[in-house]
PASE-481108 format. One record per residue (C-alpha): residue in one letter; chain; x, y, z. Coordinates in steps of 0.02 Angstrom, whole numbers, plus 50000, padded with zeros to 5 digits. Layout:
PASE-481108
['A','A',[X,Y,Z]]
...
//
This chain:
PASE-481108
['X','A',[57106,55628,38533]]
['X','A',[57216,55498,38604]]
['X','A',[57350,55519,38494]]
['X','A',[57464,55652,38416]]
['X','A',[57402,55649,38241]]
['X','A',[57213,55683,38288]]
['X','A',[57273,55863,38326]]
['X','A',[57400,55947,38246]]
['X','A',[57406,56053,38399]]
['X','A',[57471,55948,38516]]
['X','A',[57605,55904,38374]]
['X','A',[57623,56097,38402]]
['X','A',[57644,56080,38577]]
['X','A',[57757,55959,38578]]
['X','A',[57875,56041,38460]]
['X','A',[57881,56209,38524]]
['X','A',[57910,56121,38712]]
['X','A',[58071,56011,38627]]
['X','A',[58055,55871,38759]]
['X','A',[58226,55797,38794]]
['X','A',[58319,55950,38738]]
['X','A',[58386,56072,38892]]
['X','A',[58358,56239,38873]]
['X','A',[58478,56354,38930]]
['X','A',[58444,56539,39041]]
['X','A',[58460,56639,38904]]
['X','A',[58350,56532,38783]]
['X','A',[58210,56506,38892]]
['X','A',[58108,56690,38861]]
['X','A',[58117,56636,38661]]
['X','A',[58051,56464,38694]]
['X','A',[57914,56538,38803]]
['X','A',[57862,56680,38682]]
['X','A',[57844,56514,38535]]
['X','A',[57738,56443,38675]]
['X','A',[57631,56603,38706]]
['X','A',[57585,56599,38518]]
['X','A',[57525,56416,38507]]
['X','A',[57419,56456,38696]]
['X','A',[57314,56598,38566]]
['X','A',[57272,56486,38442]]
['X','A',[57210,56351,38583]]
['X','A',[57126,56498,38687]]
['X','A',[57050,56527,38497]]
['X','A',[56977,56376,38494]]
['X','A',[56845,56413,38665]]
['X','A',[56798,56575,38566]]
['X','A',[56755,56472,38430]]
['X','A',[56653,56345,38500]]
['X','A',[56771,56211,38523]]
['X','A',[56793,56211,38720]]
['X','A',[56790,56007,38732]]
['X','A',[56950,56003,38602]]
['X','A',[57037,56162,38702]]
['X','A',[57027,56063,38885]]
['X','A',[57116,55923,38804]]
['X','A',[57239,56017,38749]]
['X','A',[57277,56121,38894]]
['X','A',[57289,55965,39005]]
['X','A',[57425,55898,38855]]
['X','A',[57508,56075,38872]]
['X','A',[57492,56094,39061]]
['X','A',[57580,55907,39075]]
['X','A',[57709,55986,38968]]
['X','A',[57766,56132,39027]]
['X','A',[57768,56065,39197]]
['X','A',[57896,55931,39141]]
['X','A',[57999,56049,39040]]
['X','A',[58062,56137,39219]]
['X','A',[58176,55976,39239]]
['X','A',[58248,56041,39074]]
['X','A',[58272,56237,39083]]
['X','A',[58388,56325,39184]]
['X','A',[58260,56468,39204]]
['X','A',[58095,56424,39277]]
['X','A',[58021,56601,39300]]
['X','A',[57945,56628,39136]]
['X','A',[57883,56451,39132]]
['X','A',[57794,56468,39286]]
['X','A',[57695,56622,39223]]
['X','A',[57638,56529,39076]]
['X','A',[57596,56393,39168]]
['X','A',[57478,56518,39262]]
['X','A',[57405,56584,39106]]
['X','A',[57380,56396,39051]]
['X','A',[57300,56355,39211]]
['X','A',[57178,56515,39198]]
['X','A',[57153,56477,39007]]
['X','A',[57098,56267,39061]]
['X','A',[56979,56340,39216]]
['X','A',[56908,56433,39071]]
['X','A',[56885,56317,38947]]
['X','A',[56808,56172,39067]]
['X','A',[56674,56308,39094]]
['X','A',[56621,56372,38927]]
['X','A',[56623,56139,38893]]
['X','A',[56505,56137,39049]]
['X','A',[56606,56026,39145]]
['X','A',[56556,56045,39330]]
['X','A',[56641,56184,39434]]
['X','A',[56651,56036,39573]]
['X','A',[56774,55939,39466]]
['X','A',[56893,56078,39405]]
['X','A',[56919,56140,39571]]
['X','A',[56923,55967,39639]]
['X','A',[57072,55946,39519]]
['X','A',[57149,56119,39530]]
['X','A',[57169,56086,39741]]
['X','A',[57268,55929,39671]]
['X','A',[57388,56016,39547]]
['X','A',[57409,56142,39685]]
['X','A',[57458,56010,39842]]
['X','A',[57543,55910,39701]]
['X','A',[57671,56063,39647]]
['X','A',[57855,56003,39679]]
['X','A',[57920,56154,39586]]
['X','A',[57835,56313,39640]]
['X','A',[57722,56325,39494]]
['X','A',[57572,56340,39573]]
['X','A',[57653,56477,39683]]
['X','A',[57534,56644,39707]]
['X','A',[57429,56550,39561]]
['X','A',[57293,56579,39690]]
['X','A',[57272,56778,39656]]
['X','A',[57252,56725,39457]]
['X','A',[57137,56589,39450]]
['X','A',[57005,56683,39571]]
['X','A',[56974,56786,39442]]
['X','A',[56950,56644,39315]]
['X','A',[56829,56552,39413]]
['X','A',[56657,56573,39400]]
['X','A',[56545,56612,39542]]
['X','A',[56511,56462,39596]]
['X','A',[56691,56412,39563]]
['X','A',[56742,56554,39652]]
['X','A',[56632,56489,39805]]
['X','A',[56727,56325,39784]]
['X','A',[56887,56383,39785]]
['X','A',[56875,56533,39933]]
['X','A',[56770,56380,40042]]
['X','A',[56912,56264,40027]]
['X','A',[57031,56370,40108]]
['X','A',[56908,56446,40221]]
['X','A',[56880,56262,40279]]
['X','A',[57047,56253,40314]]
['X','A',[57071,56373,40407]]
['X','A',[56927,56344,40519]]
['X','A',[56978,56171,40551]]
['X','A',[57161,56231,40598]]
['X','A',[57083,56363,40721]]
['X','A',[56974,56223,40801]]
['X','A',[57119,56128,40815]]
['X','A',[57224,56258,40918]]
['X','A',[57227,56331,41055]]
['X','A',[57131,56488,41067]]
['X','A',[57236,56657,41127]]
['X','A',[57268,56823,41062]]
['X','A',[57289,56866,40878]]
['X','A',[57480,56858,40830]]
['X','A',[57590,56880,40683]]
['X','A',[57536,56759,40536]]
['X','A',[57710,56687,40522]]
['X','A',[57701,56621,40710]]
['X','A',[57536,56505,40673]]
['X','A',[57580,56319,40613]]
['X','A',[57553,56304,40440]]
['X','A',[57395,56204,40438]]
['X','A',[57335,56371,40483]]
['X','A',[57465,56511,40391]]
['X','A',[57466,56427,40248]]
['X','A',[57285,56426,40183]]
['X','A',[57253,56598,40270]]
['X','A',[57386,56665,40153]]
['X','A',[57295,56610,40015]]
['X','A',[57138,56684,40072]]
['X','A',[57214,56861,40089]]
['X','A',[57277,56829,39914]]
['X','A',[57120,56793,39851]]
['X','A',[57038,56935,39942]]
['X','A',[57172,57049,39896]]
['X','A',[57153,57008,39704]]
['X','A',[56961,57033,39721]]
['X','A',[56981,57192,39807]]
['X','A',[56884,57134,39949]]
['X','A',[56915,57244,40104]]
['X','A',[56784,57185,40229]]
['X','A',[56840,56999,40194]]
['X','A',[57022,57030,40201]]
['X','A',[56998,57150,40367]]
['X','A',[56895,57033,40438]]
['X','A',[57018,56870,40415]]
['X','A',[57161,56989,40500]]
['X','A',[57037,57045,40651]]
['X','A',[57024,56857,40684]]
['X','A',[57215,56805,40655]]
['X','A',[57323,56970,40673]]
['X','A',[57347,57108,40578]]
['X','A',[57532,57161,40518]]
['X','A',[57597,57313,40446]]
['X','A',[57602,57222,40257]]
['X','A',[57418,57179,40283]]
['X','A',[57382,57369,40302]]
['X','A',[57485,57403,40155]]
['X','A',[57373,57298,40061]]
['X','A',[57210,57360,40142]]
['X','A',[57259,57530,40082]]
['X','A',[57308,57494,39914]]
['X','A',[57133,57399,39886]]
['X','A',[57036,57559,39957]]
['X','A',[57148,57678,39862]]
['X','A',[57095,57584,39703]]
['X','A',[56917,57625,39758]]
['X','A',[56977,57795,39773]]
['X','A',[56899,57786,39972]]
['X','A',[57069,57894,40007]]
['X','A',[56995,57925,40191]]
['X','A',[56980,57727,40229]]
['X','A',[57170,57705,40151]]
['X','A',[57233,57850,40275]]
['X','A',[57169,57750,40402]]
['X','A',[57240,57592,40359]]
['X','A',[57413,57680,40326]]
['X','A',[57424,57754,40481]]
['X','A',[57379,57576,40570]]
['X','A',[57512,57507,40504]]
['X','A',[57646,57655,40557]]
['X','A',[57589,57631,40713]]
['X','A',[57611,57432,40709]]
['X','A',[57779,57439,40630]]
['X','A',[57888,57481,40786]]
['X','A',[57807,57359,40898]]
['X','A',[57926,57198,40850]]
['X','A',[57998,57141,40715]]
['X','A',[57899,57096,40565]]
['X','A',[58005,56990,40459]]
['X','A',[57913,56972,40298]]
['X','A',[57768,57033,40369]]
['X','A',[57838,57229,40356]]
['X','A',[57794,57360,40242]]
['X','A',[57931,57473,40155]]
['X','A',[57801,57576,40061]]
['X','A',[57668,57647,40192]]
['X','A',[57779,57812,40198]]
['X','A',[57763,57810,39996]]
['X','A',[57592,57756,40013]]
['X','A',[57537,57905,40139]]
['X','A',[57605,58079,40039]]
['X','A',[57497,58012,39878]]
['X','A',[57328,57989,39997]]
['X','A',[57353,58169,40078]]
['X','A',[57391,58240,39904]]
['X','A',[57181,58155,39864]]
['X','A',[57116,58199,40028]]
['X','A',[57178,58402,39989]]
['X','A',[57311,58394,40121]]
['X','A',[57455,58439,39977]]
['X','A',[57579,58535,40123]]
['X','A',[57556,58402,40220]]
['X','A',[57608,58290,40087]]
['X','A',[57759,58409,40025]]
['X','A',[57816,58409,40212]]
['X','A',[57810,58228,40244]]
['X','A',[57926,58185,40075]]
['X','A',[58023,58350,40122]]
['X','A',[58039,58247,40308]]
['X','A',[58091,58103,40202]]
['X','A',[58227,58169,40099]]
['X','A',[58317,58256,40256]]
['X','A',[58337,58096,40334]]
['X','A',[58397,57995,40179]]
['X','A',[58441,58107,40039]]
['X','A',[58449,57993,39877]]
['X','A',[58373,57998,39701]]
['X','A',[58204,57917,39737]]
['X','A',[58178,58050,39896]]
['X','A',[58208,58200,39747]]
['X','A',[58114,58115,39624]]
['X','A',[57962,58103,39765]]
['X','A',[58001,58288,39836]]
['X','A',[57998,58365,39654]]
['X','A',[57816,58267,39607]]
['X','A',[57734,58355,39757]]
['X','A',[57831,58511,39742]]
['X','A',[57721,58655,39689]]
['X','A',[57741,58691,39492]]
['X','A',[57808,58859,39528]]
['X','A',[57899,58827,39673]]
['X','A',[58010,58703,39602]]
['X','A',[58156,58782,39566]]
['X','A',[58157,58857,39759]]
['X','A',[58127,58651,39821]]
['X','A',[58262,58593,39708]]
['X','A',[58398,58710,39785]]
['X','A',[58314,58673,39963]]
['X','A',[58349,58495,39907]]
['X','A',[58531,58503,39816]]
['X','A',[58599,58596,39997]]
['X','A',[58544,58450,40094]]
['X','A',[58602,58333,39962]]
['X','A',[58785,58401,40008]]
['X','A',[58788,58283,40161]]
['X','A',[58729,58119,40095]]
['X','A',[58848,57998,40062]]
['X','A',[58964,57990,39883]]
['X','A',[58823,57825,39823]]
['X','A',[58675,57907,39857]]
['X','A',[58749,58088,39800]]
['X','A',[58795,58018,39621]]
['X','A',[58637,57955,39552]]
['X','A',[58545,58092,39661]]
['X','A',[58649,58228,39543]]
['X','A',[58621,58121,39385]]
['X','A',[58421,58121,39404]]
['X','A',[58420,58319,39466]]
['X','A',[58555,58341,39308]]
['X','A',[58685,58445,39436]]
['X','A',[58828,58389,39327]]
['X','A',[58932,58524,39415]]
['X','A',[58923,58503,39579]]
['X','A',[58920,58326,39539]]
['X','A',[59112,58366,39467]]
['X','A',[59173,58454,39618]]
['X','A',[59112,58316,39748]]
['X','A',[59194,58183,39625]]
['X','A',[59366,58299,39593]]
['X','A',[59373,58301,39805]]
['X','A',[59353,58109,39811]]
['X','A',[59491,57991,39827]]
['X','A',[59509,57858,39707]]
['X','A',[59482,57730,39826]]
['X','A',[59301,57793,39868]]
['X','A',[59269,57805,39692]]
['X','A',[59299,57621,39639]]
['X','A',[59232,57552,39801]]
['X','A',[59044,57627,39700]]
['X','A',[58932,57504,39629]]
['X','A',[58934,57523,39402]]
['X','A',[58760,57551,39424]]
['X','A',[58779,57717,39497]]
['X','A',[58956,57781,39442]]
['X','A',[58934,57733,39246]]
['X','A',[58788,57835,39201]]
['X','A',[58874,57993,39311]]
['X','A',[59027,57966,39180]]
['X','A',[58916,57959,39028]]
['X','A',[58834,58108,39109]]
['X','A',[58975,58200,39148]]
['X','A',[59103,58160,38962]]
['X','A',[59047,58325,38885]]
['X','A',[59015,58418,39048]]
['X','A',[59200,58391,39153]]
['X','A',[59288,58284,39040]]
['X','A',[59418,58259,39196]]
['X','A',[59309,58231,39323]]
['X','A',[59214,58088,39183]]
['X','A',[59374,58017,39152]]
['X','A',[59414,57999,39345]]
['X','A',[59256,57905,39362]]
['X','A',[59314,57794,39209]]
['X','A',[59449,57739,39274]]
['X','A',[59381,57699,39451]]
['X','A',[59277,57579,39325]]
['X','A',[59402,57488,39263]]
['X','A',[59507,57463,39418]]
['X','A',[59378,57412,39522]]
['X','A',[59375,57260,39391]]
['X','A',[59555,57230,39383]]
['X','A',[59573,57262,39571]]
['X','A',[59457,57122,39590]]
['X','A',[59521,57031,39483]]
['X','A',[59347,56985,39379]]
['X','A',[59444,56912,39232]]
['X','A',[59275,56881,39176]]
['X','A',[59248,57049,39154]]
['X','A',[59411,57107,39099]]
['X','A',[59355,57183,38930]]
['X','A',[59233,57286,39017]]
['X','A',[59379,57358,39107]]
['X','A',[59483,57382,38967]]
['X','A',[59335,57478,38886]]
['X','A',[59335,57589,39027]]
['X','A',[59524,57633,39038]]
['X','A',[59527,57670,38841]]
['X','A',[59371,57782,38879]]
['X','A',[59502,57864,39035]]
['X','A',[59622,57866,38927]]
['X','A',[59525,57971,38794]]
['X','A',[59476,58086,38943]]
['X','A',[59639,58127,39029]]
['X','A',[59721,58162,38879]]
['X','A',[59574,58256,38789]]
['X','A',[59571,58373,38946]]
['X','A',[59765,58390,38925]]
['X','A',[59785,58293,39101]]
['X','A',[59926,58162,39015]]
['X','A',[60026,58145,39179]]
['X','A',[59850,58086,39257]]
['X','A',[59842,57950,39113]]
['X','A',[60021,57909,39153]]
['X','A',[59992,57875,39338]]
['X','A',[59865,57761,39302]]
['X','A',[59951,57658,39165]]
['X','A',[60109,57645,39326]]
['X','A',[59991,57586,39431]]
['X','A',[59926,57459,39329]]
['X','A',[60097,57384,39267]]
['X','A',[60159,57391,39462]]
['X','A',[60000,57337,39558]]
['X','A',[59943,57207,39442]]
['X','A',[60108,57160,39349]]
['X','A',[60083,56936,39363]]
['X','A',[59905,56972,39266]]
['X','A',[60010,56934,39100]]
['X','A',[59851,56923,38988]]
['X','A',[59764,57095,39062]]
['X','A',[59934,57173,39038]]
['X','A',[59967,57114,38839]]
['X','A',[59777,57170,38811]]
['X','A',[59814,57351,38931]]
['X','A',[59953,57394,38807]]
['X','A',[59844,57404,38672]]
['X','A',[59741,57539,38773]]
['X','A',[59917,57626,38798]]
['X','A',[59975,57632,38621]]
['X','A',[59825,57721,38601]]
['X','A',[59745,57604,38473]]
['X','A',[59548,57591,38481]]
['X','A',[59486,57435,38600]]
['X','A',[59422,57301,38487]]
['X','A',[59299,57190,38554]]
['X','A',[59350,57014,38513]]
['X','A',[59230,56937,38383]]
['X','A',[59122,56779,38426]]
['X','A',[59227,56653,38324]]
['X','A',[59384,56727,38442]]
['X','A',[59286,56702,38621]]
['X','A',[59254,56514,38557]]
['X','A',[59427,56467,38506]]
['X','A',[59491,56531,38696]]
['X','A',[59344,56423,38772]]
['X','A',[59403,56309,38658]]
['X','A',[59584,56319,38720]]
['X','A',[59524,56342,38893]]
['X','A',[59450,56184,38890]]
['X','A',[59558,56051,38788]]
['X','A',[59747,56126,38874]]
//
């Protein structure tokens, strides 16, 4: 198969991978799921006796995709089906017979070889693919490594992995990988007992015995890692989700008050809408409604972000009101979208004013900005004010914000033409696609 037309395939390949064509962001995931489809029917070919035919091919895909990254502006989605290619070849030399030697031999090489990140984490993937004595391979090579490094250093106590030189962090990072994806405890315990354990290695001890469902082991391993976490600082090496981690293992281990009390802790300290969502799972079933208004009176002191998309999740769309009615506008629009637009959905046919106030902190936060980029979302938002104030008879509210968008912003000419469409009360229009490319078009040749 030395050339195209032996395989329709690789004509396949080659197509769907448009060499010499860029692909933008946004047309990358389409190009990718074309590429998916054409992997099945080569993955096909190892089910159907064909393994010889489906290595070539891989190794014409592999070549491919790598070389398509210098023509995408999105490589994510690339690089995971480069993984699945990679997994798919290790396969497919092994069902041909070719020697387990030789494909890792060749896998090390891709892997040293990566100038783009590809081969990133590919580690925890192609473990699995291996076969055993693949697997042996593989794990020895890094195990060699690592040994070698140690020799070559000076001996002392076990530190942080991020402090060793990276003849040494580097392939023990790939071992815990590989232990972690094989769920192997004692190997990934005993790598850390040598080199130093850190709170994100517990974290992933626990989550490897919870899977095992050895709930007493994982407590242990948890509680390690509290204990580590105050002792310096971790960088990378930290874990944010012991304290999740913990409530679920007492809830196993028949410890379900002190679960309840440990997210109760939790929410007192940082009252948001994760910390209810956690307090009402381990909430008793018929205690509920008593936790919720436990939780809603403590919820009074946390801060107007957190407070929002706490109310939204819990549904309190009237207290929600009164804490936005006793805001100032100014706290209001300095809120992230994220968290004020789905209280104003929320809220339109709850407090249509207090909706409406949210709206318009929306749009100015835009205009205040001046996002231009984003200037029809604003508009959007204002009309849906606009509706508001004037639905809930508060005109002279609508009014105030129409003055202080002609006197604050008055030298944004194009806002202002497109704002007196929102006054006149006419329905916002989004401008059609043919529109958006004549002003790029303007835009560009003026």
């Amino acid at each position: 198969m030395n050339n195209d037309r032996e395989d329709p395939l690789v004509g396949e390949i080659r197509y769907e991978l448009m060499p010499g064509r860029f692909v933008k962001w946004d047309e990358v995931s389409r190009i990718v799921l074309n590429l998916d489809r054409v992997c099945e029917k080569v993955e096909a070919l190892v089910r159907a006796g064909e393994a010889e035919r489906a290595v070539t091919l891989y190794e014409v895909f592999l070549a491919g995709v790598y070389d398509k990254i210098e023509e995408a502006d999105d490589e994510c989605d690339l690089a995971m089906l480069f993984h699945r290619l990679v997994c798919g070849w290790i396969q497919a030399r092994q069902a041909a017979g070719n020697s387990a030697e030789e494909t890792v031999r060749q896998l090390l090489n891709w892997m040293k070889n990566d100038n783009y990140g590809f081969c990133n984490d590919i580690e925890k993937d192609v473990v699995k693919a291996l076969d055993a004595r693949g697997r042996r391979l593989f794990i020895g090579h890094f195990h060699s490594r690592v040994e070698r490094a140690m020799a070559a250093q000076a001996t002392g106590p076990a530190k942080a992995i991020f402090e060793y030189d990276n003849s040494l962090r580097l392939p023990a990072m790939s071992l815990k990988d590989i232990f972690e994806s094989l769920g192997d405890v004692s190997a990934y315990s005993s790598l850390c007992e040598r080199l130093g354990l850190s709170p994100r290695d517990c974290e992933h001890l626990a989550q490897m015995e919870m899977s095992r469902k050895h709930w007493a082991k994982a407590l242990e391993w948890v509680e390690k890692g509290q204990t580590l976490k105050p002792a310096r600082n971790w960088h990378n090496e930290d874990s944010h989700s012991l304290e999740q981690l913990k409530p679920e293992i007492l809830r196993h281990l028949g410890r379900k008050e002190d679960a309840l009390a440990m997210v109760w802790g939790g929410f007192e300290k940082n009252p948001n809408a994760f910390a209810y969502e956690q307090l009402m799972h381990y909430a008793p079933k018929a205690q509920k409604t008593v936790w919720r208004q436990r939780a809603m009176a403590v919820a009074e002191k946390a801060d107007l972000g957190n407070f929002i998309p706490l109310c939204v999740k819990a549904k309190e769309w009237d207290r929600l009101a009164q804490r936005i009615h006793s805001a100032k506008p100014a706290e209001l629009e300095a809120l992230s979208h994220y968290s004020t637009e789905p209280a104003a959905k929320g809220l339109a046919k709850k407090d249509a004013l207090a909706a409406a106030k949210l709206y318009r902190a929306l749009g100015l936060r835009i205009v205040n900005a001046g996002k231009s980029k984003y200037y029809g979302e604003a508009l959007a938002h204002l009309a849906k004010a606009r509706d508001l104030y004037n639905g809930s008879g508060q005109t002279s509210e609508w009014s105030a914000v129409v003055e202080f968008v002609r006197t604050a912003h008055s030298r944004k000419t194009g806002f202002l033409t497109s704002f007196a469409t929102i006054i006149s009360g006419k329905p916002v229009r989004s401008p059609s696609y043919a529109e958006e490319a004549q002003v790029r078009w303007k835009k560009l040749t003026s």
